[in-house]
N, C-alpha and C positions, 0 to 999 in steps of 0.2 A: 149626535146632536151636540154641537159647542153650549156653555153653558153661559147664559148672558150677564154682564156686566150690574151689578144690585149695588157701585158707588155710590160716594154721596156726592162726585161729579157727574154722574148718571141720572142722578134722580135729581139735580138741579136742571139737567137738560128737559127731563120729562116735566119737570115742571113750568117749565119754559114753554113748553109745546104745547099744554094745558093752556096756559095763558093768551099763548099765540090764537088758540082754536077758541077760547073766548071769545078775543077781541073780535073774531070772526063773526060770530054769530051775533052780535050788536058792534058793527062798525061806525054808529055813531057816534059812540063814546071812545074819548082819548084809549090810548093802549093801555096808559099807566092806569086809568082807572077800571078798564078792563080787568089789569092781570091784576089788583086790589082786589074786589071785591072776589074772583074767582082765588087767590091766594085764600080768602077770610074763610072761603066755603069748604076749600078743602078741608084746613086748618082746624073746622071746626067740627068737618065727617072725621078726621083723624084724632079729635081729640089731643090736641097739643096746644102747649105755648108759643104767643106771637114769638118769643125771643126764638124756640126752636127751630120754628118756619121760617122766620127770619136767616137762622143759620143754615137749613136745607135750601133757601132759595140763592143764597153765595156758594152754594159746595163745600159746608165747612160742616156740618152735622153729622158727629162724630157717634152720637149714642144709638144701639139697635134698636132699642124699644118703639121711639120716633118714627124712626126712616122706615122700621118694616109695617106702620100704622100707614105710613105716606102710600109706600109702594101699594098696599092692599088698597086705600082709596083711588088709587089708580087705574087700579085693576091689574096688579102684578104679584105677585105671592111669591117670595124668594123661596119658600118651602115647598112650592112644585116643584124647582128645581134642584131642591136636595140640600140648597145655600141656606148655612145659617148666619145672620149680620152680627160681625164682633165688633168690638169697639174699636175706633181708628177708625 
């Protein structure tokens, strides 16, 4: 079994697709307001800063503490697969 990719390019895609699947489920409202209010929810099951979200939703969120709070609200656990998140 290869072991999957726990970037913080990775986890701006997953976040993306979160968003996308928002916007799904109320296609009324704009995308952008969509992927807002669905960023704000994560953001705040994770227990982070607007600026860190902010930097996880560019792929530039360099610190593990974050990104492995993001993954777990995702429903991803880099510690199933044995991954520990360094810094970079």
């Amino acid at each position: 079994m290869s072991v999957p990719s726990f970037s913080p390019a990775m986890l701006q895609l997953f976040l993306y697709a979160h968003c996308v699947a928002a916007h799904g489920r109320t296609p009324r409202l704009k995308f952008q307001t969509a992927a807002e209010r669905e960023k704000a929810r994560l953001r705040k099951l994770a227990r982070i800063t607007v600026n860190q979200m902010h930097s996880a939703w560019m792929g530039r969120l360099p610190t593990p503490e974050p990104r492995a709070r993001l993954w777990a609200v995702l429903g991803h656990f880099p510690s199933d697969f044995g991954v520990v998140l360094t810094h970079g």
